[in-house]
C-alpha positions in Angstrom: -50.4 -4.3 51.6 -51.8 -6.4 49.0 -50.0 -8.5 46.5 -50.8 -6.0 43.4 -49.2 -3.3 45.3 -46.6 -6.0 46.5 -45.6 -6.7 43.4 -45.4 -3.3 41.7 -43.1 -2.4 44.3 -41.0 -5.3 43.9 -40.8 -4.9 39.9 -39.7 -1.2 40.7 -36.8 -1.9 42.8 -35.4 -4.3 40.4 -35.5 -2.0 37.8 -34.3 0.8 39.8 -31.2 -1.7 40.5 -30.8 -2.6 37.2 -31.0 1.1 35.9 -27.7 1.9 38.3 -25.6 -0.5 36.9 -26.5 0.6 33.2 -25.5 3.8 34.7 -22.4 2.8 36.8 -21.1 1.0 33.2 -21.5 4.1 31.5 -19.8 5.7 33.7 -17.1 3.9 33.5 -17.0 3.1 30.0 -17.1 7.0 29.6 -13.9 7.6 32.2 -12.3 4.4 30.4 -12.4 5.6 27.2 -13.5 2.1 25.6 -16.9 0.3 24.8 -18.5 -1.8 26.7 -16.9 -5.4 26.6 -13.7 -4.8 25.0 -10.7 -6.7 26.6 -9.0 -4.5 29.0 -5.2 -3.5 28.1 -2.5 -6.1 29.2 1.2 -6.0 29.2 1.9 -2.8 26.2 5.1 -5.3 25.8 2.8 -8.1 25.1 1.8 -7.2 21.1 4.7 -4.9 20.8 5.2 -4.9 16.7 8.3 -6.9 15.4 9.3 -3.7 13.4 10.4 -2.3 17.1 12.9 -4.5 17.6 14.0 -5.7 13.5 13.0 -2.5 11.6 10.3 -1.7 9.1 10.7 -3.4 5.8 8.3 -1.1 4.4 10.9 2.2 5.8 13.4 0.8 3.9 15.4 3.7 2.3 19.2 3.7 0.6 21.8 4.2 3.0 19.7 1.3 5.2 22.0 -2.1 6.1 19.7 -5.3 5.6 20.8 -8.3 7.1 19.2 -11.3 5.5 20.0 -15.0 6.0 23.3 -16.6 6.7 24.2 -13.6 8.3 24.8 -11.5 4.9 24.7 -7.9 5.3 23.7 -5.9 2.4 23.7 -2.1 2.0 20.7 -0.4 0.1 21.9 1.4 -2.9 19.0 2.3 -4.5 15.2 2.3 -4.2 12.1 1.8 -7.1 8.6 2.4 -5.7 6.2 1.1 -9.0 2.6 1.2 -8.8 0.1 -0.2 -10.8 -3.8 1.0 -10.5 -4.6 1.0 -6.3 -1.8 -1.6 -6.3 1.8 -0.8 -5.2 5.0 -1.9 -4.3 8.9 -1.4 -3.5 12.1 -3.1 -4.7 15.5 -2.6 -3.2 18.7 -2.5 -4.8 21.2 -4.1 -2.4 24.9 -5.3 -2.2 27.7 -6.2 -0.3 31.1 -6.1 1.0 32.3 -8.1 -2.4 30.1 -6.1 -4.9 27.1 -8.9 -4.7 23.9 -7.4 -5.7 20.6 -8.7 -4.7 16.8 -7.0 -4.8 14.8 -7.1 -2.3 11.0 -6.8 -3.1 8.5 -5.7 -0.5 4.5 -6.2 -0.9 1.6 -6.0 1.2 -1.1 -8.3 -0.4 -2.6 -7.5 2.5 0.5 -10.1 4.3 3.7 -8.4 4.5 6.0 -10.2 1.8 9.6 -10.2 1.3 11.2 -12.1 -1.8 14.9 -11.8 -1.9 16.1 -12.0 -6.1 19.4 -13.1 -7.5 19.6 -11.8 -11.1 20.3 -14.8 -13.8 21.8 -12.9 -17.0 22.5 -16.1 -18.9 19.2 -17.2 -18.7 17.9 -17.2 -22.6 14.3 -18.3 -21.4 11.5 -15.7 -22.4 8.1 -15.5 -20.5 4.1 -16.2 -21.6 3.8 -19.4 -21.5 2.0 -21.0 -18.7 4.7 -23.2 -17.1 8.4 -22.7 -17.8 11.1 -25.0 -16.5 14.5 -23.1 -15.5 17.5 -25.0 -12.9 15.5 -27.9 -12.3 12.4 -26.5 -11.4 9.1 -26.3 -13.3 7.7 -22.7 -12.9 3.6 -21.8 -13.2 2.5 -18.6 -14.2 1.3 -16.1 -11.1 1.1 -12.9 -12.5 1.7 -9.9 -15.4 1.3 -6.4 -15.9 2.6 -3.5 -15.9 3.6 -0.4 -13.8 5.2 3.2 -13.3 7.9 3.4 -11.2 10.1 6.2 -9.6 13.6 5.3 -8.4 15.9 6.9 -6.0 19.5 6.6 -4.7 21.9 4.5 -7.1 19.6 1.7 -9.1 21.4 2.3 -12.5 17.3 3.5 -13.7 15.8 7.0 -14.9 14.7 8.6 -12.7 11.0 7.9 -13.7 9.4 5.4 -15.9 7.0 2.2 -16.7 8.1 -1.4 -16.2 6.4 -5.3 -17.9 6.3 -7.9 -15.7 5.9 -11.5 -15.3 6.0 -13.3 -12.4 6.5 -17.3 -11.8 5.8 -19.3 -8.6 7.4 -23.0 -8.0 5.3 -25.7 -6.3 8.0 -25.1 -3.0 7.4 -21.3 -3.4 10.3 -20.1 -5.1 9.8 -17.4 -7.5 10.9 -16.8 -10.9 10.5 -13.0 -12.5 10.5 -11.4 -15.4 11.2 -7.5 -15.6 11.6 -5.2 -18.6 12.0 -1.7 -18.0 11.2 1.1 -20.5 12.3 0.0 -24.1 14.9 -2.4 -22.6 14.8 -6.7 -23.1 13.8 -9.0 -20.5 15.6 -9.5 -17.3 15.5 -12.7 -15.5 15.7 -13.4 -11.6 15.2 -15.8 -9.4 13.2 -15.7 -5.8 13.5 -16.4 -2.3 10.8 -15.8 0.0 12.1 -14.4 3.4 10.1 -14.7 6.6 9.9 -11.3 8.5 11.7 -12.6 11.5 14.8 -13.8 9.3 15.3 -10.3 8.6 17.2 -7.5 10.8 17.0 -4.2 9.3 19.7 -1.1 10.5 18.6 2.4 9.3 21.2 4.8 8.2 20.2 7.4 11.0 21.6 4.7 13.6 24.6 3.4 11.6 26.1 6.5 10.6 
């Protein structure tokens, strides 16, 4: 044999070699059900979401307790989904045993966000102007617009309607908001942004 043929033969195993294991991956790529190179599955328990364990924020629905920090429980009284263009949102009516109401606001922008508001009815401060000072803190302008909404359960709203807005953010992150709804003046809260873990949610289906 001479070292053409030699070599011809030799070039033809490997690719007859290399040809099976293109085959073999395929093969096992088809029985896998994943492409080629992606990580094979570990522990299911590994990147199980928080929600299975906390609850959903973004299920949130009256009837729902919310536990928030300091171990406050609030019941949800009332719901107001508002949407504005592709953007959209929810806010959450909520109070306690001693009649204490807060809202809870959840986003996704595309982060999860939770804000916790305390209404301030004294407040006489209107919003537009760039920065506003209010309890010591100097607020700057974020946002303004305004939505539709539709509320459900007990949130004191129609049923159906469009809301102005203008939000505030402090240099620490607290927010500062500005809602009017339908025909009716400014109302003025205050914000706390709420990591996901500091909240525990308990759906009505599993307190009742």
């Amino acid at each position: 044999m001479d070292g053409s043929v030699a070599y011809l033969l030799a070039t033809m195993g490997a690719l007859a070699v290399a040809a099976a294991v293109v085959a073999a991956a395929w093969v096992q790529r088809r029985n896998s059900g994943r492409p080629l190179g992606a990580p094979v599955a570990g522990d299911p328990l590994r990147d199980r979401d928080a929600d299975a364990l906390r609850g959903d924020p973004r299920r949130l629905k009256p009837g729902d307790l919310v536990e928030v920090p300091g171990g406050v429980t609030y019941s949800v009284r009332g719901s107001v989904r508002l949407v504005e263009g592709a953007w959209s949102w929810t806010e959450h009516l909520l109070d306690d045993a001693d009649g204490i109401r807060r809202w809870l606001s959840v986003e996704e922008d595309p982060e999860l966000e939770l804000v916790l508001w305390a209404a301030e009815p004294g407040a006489t401060i209107t919003p537009g102007a760039p920065t506003i000072d209010f309890a010591g803190r100097r607020y700057r302008w974020n946002e303004s617009g305004q939505a539709r909404y539709t509320a459900v359960g007990a949130t004191t709203l129609d049923p159906s309607g469009t809301v102005r807005y203008h939000d505030y953010q402090a240099s620490g992150g607290e927010r500062l908001s500005f809602e009017a709804y339908g025909e009716a003046g400014w109302e003025v809260a205050r914000g706390e942004r709420l990591h996901r873990s500091e909240v525990m949610i308990y759906p009505r289906d599993e307190v009742a």
